[in-house]
N, C-alpha and C positions, 0 to 999 in steps of 0.2 A: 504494500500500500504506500501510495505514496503522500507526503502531509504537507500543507504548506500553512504557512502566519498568513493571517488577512489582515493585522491591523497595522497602524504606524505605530512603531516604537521606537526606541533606541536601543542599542548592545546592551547584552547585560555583562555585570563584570564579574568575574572569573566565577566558578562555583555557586552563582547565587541562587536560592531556592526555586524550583520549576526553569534552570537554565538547562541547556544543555551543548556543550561542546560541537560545533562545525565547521568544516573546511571550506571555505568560499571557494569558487569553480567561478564566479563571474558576478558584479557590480556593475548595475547600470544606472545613472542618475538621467530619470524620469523626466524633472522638471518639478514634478511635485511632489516625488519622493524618490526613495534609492530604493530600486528590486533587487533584490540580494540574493544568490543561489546559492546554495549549498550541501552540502552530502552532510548526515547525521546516520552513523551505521548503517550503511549503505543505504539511505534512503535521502529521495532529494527534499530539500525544503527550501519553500521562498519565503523569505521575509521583506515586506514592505517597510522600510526604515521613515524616519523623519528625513528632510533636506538637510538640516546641518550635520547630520551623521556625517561622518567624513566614510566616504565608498572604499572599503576592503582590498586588499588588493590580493588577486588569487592565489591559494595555497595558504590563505593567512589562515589561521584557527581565531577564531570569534566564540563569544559568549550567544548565545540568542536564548530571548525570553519565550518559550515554547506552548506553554501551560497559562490561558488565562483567560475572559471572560469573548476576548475576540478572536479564540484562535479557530479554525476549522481546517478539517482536515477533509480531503478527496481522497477519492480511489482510482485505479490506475486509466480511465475514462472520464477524468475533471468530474463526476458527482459526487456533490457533497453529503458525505457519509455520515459527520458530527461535526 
């Protein structure tokens, strides 16, 4: 399955509770926000960042806030599953 963030946020920093460790593969600044991809245990995930996030540069390891009131997750056909 694959999961992605839907909301704006910011990185989280290092270890912090509902984070989880990912490798950026690619940063794109939107204009109104940064898409941010990523692999988490072999699975990809995108996070919609805020604008002043400064964009990752790939192979970085990030924090990302995974677990939260805006996050949804799809399946491997874009439906949203939760």
């Amino acid at each position: 399955m694959e999961f992605r963030r839907c909301s704006s946020d910011r990185l989280a920093a290092p270890a912090a509770g509902g984070a989880v460790p990912a490798v950026v593969q690619r940063a794109q600044d939107i204009g109104t926000h940064v898409m941010l991809t990523a692999q988490v245990a072999g699975h990809t995930l995108k996070a919609r960042l805020r604008t002043e996030t400064a964009a990752p540069a790939p192979g970085t390891t990030v924090w990302l806030q995974v677990l939260g009131d805006k996050t949804c997750f799809y399946g491997p056909n874009e439906e949203l599953v939760a």
